[in-house]
C-alpha positions as CSV (number, residue, x, y, z in Angstrom):
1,X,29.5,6.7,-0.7
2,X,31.8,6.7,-4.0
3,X,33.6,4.2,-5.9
4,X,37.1,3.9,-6.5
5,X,38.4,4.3,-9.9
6,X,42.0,3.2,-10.7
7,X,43.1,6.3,-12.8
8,X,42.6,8.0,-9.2
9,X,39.1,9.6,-10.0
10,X,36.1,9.2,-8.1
11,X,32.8,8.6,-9.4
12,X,29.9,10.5,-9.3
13,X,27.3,9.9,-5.9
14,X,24.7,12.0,-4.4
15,X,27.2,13.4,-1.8
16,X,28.9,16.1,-4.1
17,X,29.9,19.8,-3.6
18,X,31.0,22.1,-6.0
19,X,33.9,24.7,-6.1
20,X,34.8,27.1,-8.4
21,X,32.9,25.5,-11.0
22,X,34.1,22.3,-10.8
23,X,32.1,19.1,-9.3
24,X,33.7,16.7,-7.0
25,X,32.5,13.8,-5.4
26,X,35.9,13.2,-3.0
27,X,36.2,15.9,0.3
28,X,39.7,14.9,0.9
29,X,42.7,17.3,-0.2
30,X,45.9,16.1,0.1
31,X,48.6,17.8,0.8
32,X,51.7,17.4,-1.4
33,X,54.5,18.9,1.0
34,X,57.3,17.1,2.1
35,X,56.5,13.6,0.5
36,X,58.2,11.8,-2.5
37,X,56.5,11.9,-5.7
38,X,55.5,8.3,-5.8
39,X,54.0,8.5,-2.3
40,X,51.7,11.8,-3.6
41,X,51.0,9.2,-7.1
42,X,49.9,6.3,-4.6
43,X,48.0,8.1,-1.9
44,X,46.1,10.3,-5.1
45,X,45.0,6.8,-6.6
46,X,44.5,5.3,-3.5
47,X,42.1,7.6,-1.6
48,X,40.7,9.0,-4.5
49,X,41.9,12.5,-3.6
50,X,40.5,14.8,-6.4
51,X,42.6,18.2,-5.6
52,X,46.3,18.2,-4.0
53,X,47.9,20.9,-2.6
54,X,51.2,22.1,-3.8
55,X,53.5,24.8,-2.1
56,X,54.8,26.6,-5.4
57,X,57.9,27.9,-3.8
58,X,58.6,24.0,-2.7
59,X,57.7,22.7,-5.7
60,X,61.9,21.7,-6.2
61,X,61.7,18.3,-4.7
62,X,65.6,17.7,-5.8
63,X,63.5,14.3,-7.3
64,X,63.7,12.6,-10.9
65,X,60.6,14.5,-12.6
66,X,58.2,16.8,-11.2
67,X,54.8,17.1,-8.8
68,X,52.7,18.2,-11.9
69,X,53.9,13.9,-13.1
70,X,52.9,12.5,-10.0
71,X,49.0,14.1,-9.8
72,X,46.8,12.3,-12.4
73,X,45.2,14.2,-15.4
74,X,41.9,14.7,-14.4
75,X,42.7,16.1,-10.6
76,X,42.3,19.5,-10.0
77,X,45.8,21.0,-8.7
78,X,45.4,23.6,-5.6
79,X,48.9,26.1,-5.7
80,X,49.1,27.7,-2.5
81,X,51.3,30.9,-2.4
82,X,53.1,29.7,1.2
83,X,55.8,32.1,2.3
84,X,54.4,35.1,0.9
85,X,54.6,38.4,3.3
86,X,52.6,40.5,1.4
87,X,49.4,40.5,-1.3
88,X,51.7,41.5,-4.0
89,X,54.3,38.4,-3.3
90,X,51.3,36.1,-3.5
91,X,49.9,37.5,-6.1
92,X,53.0,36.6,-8.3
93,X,53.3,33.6,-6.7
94,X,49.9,32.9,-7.8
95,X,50.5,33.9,-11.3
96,X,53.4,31.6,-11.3
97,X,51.5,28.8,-10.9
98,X,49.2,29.6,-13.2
99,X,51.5,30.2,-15.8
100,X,53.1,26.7,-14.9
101,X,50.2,25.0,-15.9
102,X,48.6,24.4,-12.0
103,X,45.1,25.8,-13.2
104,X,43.4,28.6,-12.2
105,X,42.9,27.6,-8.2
106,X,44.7,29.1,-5.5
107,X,45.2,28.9,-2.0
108,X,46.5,32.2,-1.0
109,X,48.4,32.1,2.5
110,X,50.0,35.6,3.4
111,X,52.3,34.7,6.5
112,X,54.3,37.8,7.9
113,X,54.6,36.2,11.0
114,X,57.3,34.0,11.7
115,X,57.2,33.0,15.0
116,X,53.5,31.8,15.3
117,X,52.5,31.6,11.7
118,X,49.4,33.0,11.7
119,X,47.9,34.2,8.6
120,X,47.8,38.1,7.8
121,X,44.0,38.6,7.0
122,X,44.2,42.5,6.1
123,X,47.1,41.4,3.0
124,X,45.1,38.0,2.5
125,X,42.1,40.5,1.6
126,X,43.9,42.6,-0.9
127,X,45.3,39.3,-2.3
128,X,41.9,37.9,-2.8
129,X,40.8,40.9,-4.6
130,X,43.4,41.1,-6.9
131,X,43.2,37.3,-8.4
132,X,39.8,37.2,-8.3
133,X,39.8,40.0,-10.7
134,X,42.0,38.2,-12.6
135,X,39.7,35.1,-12.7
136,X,41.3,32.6,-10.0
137,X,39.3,30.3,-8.3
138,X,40.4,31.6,-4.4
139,X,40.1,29.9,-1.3
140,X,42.1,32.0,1.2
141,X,43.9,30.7,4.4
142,X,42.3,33.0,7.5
143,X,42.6,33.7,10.9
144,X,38.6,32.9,12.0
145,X,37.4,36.2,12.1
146,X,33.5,36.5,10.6
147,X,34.1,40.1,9.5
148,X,37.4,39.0,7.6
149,X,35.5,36.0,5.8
150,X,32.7,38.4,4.9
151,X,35.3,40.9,3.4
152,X,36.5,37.7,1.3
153,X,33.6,36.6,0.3
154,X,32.8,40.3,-1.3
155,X,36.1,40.4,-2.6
156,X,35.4,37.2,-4.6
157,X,36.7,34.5,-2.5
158,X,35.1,31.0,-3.8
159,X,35.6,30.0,0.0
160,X,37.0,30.6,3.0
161,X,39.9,28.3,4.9
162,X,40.0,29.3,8.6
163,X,42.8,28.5,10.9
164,X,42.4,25.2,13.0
165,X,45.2,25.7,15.1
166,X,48.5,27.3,15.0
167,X,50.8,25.6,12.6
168,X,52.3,22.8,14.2
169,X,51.1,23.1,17.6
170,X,49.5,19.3,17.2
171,X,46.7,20.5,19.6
172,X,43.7,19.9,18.0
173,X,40.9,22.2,16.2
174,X,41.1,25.3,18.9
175,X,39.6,27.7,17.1
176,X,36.2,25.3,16.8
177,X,33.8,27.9,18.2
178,X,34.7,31.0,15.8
179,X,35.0,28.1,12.9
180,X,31.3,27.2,13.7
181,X,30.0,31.0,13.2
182,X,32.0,31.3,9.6
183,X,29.9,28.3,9.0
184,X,26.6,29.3,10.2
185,X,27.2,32.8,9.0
186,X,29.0,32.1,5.2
């Protein structure tokens, strides 16, 4: 169990995990997309969300201010290099972010597929290489495949995010069986 702290951080329990380094006590990301800036601010403080996700190439919300206002000092930022086609594309993406003062995490999605939008695991591989080299914290989005997550993992990925489900299909975790090998297995 943790306790709620108004400046939207969380405070330390027994039930904590680390990643990249950092310690949090809160399991919920939030996602940033699509929501106005003082609904991202409210649902950070309320929930006690400790990283949000932002879509770098989104980040123009045609808003007063920006998404790096609305998330609290103190939560960790996860950039995630969405509508990249290629491991070079995120890559710069990534660095973007970086350079924008989102931090060193990154959620690298490499989507050449536009029908299904299923991730590209060989470019999400090369992509992983390449920051980690450069010292980012990276979780990579992954179609659940355990020889893919352990090519991540030696290419420095801090974790692995497996697909649930094909984006906006609204059917449920379908991949559940080949999620619970990356488990057991990484």
């Amino acid at each position: 169990m943790t306790e709620h702290i108004a400046s939207g951080a969380v405070a330390p329990s027994a039930d904590t995990w680390t990643l990249g380094g950092k310690e949090f006590a809160s399991r919920f990301i939030l996602g940033s997309g699509k929501f106005r800036l003082d609904v991202v601010r409210a649902a950070v403080e309320d929930a006690g969300a400790q990283i949000v996700t932002l879509a770098v190439r989104r980040a123009n919300t045609n808003q007063e201010g920006s998404i790096l206002d609305a998330v609290p000092e103190g939560v960790t930022l996860l950039p995630n290099t969405s509508g990249a086609r290629t491991a070079e594309e995120a890559v710069r993406i990534a660095r973007l972010a970086r350079e924008l003062g989102c931090g060193d995490f990154v959620k690298v999605e490499v989507i050449r597929d536009a029908r299904y939008l299923l991730p590209d695991n060989a470019e999400t591989v090369r992509a992983t290489d390449m920051l980690a080299s450069e010292g980012f914290t990276v979780l990579p989005y992954m179609y659940p495949d355990l020889n893919v997550a352990r090519d991540l993992v030696s290419a420095g990925a801090a974790a692995v995010m497996p697909l649930g489900a094909p984006i906006g299909s609204n059917r449920g975790l379908v991949t559940r069986d080949f999620i619970r090998i990356l488990i057991e297995e990484i």
